[in-house]
N, C-alpha and C positions, 0 to 999 in steps of 0.2 A: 377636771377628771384625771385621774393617774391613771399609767399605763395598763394597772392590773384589770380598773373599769373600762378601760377603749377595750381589753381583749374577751373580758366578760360581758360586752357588748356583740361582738361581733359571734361568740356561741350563741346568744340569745338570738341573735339574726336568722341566722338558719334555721333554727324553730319555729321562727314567727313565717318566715318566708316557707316552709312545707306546709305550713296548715292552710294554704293558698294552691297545693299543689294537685288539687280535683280538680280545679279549673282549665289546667292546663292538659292537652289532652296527649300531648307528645313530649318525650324526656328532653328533646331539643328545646321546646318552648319554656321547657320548669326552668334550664340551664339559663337561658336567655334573660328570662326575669331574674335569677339571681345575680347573673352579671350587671342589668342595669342599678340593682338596687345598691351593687358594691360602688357603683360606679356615681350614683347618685349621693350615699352617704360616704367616699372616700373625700381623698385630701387632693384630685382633681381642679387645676383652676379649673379648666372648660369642661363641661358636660354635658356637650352633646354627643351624638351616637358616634361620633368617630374619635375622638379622643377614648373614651370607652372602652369601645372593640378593639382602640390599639393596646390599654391596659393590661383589657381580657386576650391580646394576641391570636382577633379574629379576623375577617374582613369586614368592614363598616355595613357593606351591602348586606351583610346578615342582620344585623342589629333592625335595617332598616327594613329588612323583609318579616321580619320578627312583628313589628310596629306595622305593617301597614296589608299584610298576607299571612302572617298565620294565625292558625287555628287557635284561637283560645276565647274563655268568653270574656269579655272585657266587664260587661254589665250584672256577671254574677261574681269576679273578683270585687266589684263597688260595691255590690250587696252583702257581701260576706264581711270589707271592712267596716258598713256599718252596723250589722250585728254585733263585731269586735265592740266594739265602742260604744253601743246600747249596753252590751253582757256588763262591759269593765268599767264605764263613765256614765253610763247613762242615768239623769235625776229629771224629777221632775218639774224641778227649776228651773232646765235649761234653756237657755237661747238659740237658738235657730237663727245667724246671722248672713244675711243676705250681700252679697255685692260682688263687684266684677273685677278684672285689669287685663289689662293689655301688654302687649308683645310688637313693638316697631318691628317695619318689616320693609325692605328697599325695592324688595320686585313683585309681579304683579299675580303669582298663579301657585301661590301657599292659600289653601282654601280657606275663605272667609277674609282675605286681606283687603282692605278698603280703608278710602281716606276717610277717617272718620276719630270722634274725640279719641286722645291716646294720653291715659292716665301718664305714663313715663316722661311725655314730653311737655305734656300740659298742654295740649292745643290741639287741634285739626292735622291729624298725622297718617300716612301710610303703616295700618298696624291691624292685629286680630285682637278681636276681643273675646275674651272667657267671661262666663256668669257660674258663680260658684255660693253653693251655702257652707258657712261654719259651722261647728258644734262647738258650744262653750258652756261649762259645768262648771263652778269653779274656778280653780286657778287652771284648769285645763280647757286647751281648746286645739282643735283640730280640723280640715276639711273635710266633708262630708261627699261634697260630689262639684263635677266641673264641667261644662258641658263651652263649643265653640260658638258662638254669636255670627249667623250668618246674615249679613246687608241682604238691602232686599236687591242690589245688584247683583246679587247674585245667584238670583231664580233664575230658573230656565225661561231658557227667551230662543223658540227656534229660528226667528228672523233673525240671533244676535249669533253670526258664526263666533265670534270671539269668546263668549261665555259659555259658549256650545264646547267649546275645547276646551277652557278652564275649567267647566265642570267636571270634564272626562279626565284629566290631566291630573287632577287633585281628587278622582273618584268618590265624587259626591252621587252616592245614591239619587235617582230620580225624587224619587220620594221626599228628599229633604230639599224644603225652602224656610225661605224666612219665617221665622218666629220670633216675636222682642222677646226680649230679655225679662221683662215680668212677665211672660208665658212662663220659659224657660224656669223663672225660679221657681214658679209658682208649682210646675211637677217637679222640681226636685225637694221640694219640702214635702208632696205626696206619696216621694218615694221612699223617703226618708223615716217617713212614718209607717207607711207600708212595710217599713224594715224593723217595725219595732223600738226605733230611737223615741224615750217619751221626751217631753219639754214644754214649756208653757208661754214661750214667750217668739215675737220673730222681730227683729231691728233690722231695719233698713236704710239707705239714703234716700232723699227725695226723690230719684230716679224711679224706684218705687213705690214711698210711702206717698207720691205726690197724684198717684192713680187710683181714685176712689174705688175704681170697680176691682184694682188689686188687692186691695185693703179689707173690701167685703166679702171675698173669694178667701183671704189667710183667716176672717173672722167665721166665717161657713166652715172651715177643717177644725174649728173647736182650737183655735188658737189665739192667741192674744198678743194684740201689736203696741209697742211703741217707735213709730216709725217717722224721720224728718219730714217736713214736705215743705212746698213754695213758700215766702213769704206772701204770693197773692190769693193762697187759699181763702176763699170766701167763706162767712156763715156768722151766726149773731154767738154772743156770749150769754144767752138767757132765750129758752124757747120763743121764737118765734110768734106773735100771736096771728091767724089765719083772718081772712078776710075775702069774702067772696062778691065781686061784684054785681048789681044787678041785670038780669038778663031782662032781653027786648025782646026774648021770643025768636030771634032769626038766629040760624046755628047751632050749634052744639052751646048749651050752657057752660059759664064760664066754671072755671075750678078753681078752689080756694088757693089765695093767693098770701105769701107774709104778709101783714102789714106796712111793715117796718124795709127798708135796703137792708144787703147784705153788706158787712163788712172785712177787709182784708185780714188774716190772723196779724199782718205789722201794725196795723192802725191800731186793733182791738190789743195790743199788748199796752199803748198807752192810751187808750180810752176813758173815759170815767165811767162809762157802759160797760168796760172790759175789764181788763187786769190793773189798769193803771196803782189802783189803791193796795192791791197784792202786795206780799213783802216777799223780797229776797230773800232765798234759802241758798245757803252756801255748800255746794260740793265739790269733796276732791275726788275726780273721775278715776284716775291712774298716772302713775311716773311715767314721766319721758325723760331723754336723757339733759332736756332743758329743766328738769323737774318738775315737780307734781303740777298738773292739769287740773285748775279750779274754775267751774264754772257757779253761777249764783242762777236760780230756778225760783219760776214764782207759775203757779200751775191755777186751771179754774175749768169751766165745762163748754162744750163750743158745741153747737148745731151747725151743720158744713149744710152750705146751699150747694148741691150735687143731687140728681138721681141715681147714679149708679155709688152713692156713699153709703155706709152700715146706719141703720134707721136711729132715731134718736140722739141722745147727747153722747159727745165722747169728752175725753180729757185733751185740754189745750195744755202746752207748756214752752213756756217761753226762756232759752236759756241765752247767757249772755256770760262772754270767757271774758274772766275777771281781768287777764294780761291784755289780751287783743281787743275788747271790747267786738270783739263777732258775736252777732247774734243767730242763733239754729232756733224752727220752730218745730215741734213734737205736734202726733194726736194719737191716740191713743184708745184702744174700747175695754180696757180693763175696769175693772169695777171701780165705785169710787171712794169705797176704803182701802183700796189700795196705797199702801205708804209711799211715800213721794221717793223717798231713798228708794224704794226697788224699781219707779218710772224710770229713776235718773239712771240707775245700776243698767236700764233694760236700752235707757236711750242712748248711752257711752257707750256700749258694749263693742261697737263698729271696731275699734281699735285692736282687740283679739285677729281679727281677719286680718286687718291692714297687718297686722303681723306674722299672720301664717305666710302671706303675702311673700312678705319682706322677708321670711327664711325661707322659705321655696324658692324663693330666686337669688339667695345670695349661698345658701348653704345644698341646695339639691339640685341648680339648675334650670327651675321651672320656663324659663326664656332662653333655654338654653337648647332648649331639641332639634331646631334646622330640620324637622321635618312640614310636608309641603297638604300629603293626604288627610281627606277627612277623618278616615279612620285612625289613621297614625296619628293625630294632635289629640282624636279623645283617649287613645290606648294614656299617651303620654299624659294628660291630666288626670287619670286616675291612679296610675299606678306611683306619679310623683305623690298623692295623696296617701297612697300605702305606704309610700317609706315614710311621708311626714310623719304618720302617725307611729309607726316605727320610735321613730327618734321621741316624740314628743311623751311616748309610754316610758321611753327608757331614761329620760331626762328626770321623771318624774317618779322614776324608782331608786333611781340615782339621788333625789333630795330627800325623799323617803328615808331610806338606808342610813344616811348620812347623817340626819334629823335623829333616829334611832337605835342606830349601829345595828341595825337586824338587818345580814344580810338577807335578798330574794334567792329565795327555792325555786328551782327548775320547775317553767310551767308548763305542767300533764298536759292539758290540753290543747296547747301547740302541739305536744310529742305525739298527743292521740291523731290530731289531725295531717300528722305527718307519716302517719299509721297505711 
């Protein structure tokens, strides 16, 4: 980008950034968001709130009373950037991409910190975790919402003085205990919708997809999964046939029962019952900078032995990356003329995130805040998702333009909502 677009960037900024400014109820707190958001999209190595506030030439303790004490709504700024992004991106193709990351952390009373998996280090780490949904339309994608993952060590326990003061200390509301993390995603895809974002489709990792009752709960919102799950997911490759044993009269009569074991979706990939005889379909997922990502797919229909799984057949798909020889297993309750290119389009999609990811924390900071309060880590996860999308609109008027040579027109209704 040449200088003329960084400075035709930074006019567009303060447009986008007043049509935000209902939310905030005091001139102090509009100033303070605009300083973080310079401070998030500037040229900043560190960006946390003290580097920041020395830029903006405040006291850090402001920034951080800003985040964790004032007045603003946080949860009606999230709603309003996902209206943005219904108004301007929203199809009804789109993906609803599910997953989480982490944030290492060395001391003990930044709320929600616990030894627990830690994406960054890849192992059993001292860290916090976040649970976030994507939006991805296209070539565009962006965060939708982020919410903090709190252990269940860290329910209130009035025999435990020490969590008694960690709670108070990082000012976690009574009211909040642990919820997993597919609760977690599960209302913010409710909210999401609730905000008018359409989309037809939700991807997730096994973390989730591997939770039959999450699975029936995304297919109850009128939505449609292609989601990874265990390789030991059970269930047959061809209905089941029922068989009910005979009763003696003592007890409750028995209930029909399969005929048939169930079997693991690894087994039934090479089955002669299963997919074995299926043939490889070759797809290129997306470039990385090792080059294009090809995996080969050979798809068929799976009855999941679960009670709490979506009633009848779903789609099985068995993929296998042509370099690594890894194998990922899919299921899926999309219809089953559904073309295998859009299962695959819907199953790969994970990598949009892993990328909003990877720019929130390399270009905005996202692990970057040094903040300890509850409320301060969710202000700071939504409002890094406001400048992402920020940058990710202006990236994408920027290829626009470029592709075209039409420059963008000043937009009215930022101006109006700055009104």
């Amino acid at each position: 980008m040449t200088g003329k677009d960084l400075l035709k960037m930074a006019g567009h900024l303060e447009s986008y950034l007043a049509s935000y400014d209902g939310l905030f109820s005091r001139v102090e707190s509009r100033a303070h968001f605009r300083m973080y958001a310079r401070g998030q999209l500037g040229t900043l190595e560190r960006k946390s709130l003290e580097p920041i506030a020395d830029a903006e030439r405040i006291e850090p303790r402001t920034l951080q009373l800003f985040f964790s004490q004032g007045r603003w709504d946080e949860a009606g700024v999230r709603d309003a950037l996902q209206k943005k992004i219904a108004q301007k991106y929203g199809s009804e193709s789109a993906i609803f991409v599910i997953d989480e990351t982490s944030d290492a952390k060395k001391g003990e009373w930044t709320a929600g910190v616990a030894p627990q998996y830690c994406g960054e280090s890849g192992k059993i780490d001292n860290c916090i975790v976040t649970v976030h949904v994507a939006y991805v339309s296209g070539a565009f994608h962006a965060l939708l919402d982020g919410e903090l993952f709190l252990p269940e060590c860290w329910n209130p326990n009035p025999k435990d003085a020490l969590i008694t003061r960690k709670r108070k200390r990082a000012e976690i509301p009574s009211t909040v205990v642990h919820v997993s993390k597919a609760e977690l995603a599960l209302e913010q895809l409710k909210r999401a919708k609730a905000n008018g974002l359409p989309g037809r489709w939700v991807s997730a990792d096994e973390g989730y997809g591997g939770k039959p009752w999450w699975r029936k709960a995304v297919a109850d919102e009128g939505l449609l999964y292609v989601v990874e799950v265990p390789k030991s997911t059970a269930g047959w490759a061809g209905e089941p046939r029922l068989e009910t044993a005979l009763w003696k009269g003592n007890g409750r009569p028995p209930k029909p029962r399969p005929a048939t074991g169930a079997s693991s979706v690894e087994m039934l990939a090479s089955a002669a019952t299963g997919l074995r005889f299926k043939k490889w379909q070759r797809f290129k997922t997306h470039d990385t900078q090792k080059g294009p990502e090809v995996w080969e797919v050979k798809a068929g229909r799976f009855w999941e032995q679960s009670e709490n799984a979506p009633r009848g057949a779903q789609w099985l798909l068995v993929a296998r990356n042509v370099r690594t020889e890894e194998i990922k297993y899919f299921l899926s309750n999309a219809p089953f003329d559904t073309p295998l290119t859009e299962l695959v389009r819907v199953a790969f999609s994970r990598w949009h995130v892993e990328r909003c990811f990877q720019d929130c924390k390399t270009e905005l900071g996202l692990n970057h805040a040094e903040l300890r309060s509850y409320k301060g880590l969710h202000r700071h996860l939504i409002l890094t998702a406001v400048n992402y999308y920020f940058l990710q609109d202006e990236l994408a008027l920027y290829k626009r333009e470029k592709n075209t040579g039409v420059e963008r027109k000043p937009d009215r209704r930022c101006a109006a909502g700055a009104a």
